[in-house]
N, C-alpha and C positions, 0 to 999 in steps of 0.2 A: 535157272530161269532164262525166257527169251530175250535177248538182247538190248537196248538201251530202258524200255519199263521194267525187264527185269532187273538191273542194275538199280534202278530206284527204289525199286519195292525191295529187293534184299537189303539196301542203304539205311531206308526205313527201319529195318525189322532188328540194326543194332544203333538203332536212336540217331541216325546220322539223315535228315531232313533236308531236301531243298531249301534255300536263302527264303524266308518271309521278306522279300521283296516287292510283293505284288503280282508278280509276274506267272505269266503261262507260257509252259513250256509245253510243244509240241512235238509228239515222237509218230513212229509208223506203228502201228496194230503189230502186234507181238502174234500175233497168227489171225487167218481169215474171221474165226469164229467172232472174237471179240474187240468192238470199238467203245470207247467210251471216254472217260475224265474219274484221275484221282485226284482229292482236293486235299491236302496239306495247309500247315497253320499257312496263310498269306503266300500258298504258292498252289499254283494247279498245274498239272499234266493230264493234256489231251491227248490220248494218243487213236489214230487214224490214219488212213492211207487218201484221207482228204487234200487238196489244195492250204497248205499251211496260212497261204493268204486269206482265204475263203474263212479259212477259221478265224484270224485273227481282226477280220471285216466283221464279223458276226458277233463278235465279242466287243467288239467297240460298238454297234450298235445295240448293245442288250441293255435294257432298260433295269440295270442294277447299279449297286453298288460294284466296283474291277474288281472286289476283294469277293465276290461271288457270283461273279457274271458266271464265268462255266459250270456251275450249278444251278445256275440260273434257268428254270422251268422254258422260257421263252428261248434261251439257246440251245437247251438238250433237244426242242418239238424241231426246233432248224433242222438239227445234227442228224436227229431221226429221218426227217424229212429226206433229207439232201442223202444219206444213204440207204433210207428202205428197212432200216432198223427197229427194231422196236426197246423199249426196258422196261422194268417191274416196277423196280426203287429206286432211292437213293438209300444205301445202307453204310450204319459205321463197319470202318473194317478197324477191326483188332487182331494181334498175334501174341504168340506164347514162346520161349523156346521149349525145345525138346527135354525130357523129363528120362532119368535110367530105370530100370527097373520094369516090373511086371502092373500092370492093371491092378488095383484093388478088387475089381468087382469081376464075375463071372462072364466072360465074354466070348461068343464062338462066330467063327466069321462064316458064312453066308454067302450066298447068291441070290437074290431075290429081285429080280427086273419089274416085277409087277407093283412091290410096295412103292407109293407115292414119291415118299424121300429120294429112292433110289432111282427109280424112274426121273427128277426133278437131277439129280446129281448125275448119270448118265447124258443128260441133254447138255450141262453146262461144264464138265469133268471128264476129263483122261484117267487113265488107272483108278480107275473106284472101287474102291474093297467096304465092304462091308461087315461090320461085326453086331450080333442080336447080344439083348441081356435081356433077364425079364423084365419086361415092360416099358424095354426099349430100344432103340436103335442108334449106331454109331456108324458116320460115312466118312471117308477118306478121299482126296479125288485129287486130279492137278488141274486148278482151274487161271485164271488169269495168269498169263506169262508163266505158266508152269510149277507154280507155288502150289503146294500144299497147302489145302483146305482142309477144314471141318466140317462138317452138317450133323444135327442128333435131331431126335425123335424120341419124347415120351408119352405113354399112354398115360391117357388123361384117369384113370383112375390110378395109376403108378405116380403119380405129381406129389407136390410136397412132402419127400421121404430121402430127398437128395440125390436120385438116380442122376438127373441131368447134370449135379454138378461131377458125377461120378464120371460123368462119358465123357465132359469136357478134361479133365485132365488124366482118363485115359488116352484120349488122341493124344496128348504131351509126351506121352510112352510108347507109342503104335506108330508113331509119324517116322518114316522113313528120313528125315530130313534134321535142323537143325533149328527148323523153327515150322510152327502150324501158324495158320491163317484161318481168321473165322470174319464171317458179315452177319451183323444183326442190322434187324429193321428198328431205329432211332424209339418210336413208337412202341415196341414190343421190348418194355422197360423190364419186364422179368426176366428174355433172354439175355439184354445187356447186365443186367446184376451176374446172371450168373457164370458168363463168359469170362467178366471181369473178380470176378469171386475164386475164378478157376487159374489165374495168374496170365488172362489175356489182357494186353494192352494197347488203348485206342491209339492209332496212327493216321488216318485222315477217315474222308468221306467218298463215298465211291457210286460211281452210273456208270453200268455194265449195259452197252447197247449189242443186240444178236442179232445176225444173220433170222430172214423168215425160211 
């Protein structure tokens, strides 16, 4: 991973957390793409190529509670503002580690730039490989600080038969890596069931701000 947010976020992924202090730590954008704040139990990291004062001015005036100022809607619209940024969500991130062995389920990998998912994972992802099952899709990618991600896709007539939880711990056996990283939207309680169903486990909350 890239450099001081990768160090956290790999920290993270073998249960070793920043101090619940209260406190926000600010680091530099682990590449141009991506600015934003991961939040952890009672600690955040901002990381930007922002004025660290500028950040830490705007965080004291946020009309929150300090134990969620930098998730704080009124501080992200500043952070937006002040860099031209935009974001989607705020999503839980969860990881899994890597898993030996072969897929369970029938899997062939792919190229497909046009389907949504992959088009959506080519916008915010390095190395994206793609693998099809029937009646669904599995994405690979390196997205924040160079971690391995997940993304899946099932058809809506494919649902309730257990494919989704199939692709989530195929990526456990496909990930080039020692651990996958997946983001659900808090809201979309059936991805969270099954991510975590899939041996993924919550480690903070995350606002991915992008370049226009």
């Amino acid at each position: 991973m890239s450099e001081e947010l990768g160090r956290i976020l790999s920290a993270a992924a073998r249960g070793e957390f920043p101090p619940g202090d209260g406190a926000v730590t600010v680091v530099r954008q682990p590449a141009a793409r991506d600015a934003g704040v991961v939040a952890f139990t009672a600690h955040s990291v901002v990381f930007t190529d922002e004025d660290p004062q500028w950040i830490r001015d705007r965080l004291a005036a946020t009309d929150s509670d300090r134990l969620a100022a930098a998730m704080n809607p009124g501080f992200l619209c500043a952070l937006m503002a002040r860099t031209g940024r935009s974001m989607n969500t705020i999503d839980l991130v969860t990881v899994a580690g890597a898993l030996p062995g072969r897929p369970g389920i029938e899997l062939r990998e792919i190229e497909d730039p046009e389907h949504p998912r992959v088009a959506r994972a080519l916008k915010y992802r390095d190395d994206v490989r793609v693998w099809a099952a029937d009646g669904g899709v599995l994405i690979l990618g390196r997205g924040l600080a160079g971690r391995w991600e997940v993304a899946l896709e099932v058809d809506e007539e494919a649902r309730g038969r257990g494919l989704g939880l199939a692709l989530a711990r195929a990526a456990r056996q496909l990930v080039p890596d020692s651990v996958v990283w997946s983001q659900q939207s808090p809201g979309n309680a059936r991805s969270v069931r099954l991510f975590q169903t899939a041996g993924f486990r919550p480690v903070a909350s995350e606002a991915i701000l992008t370049a226009a």
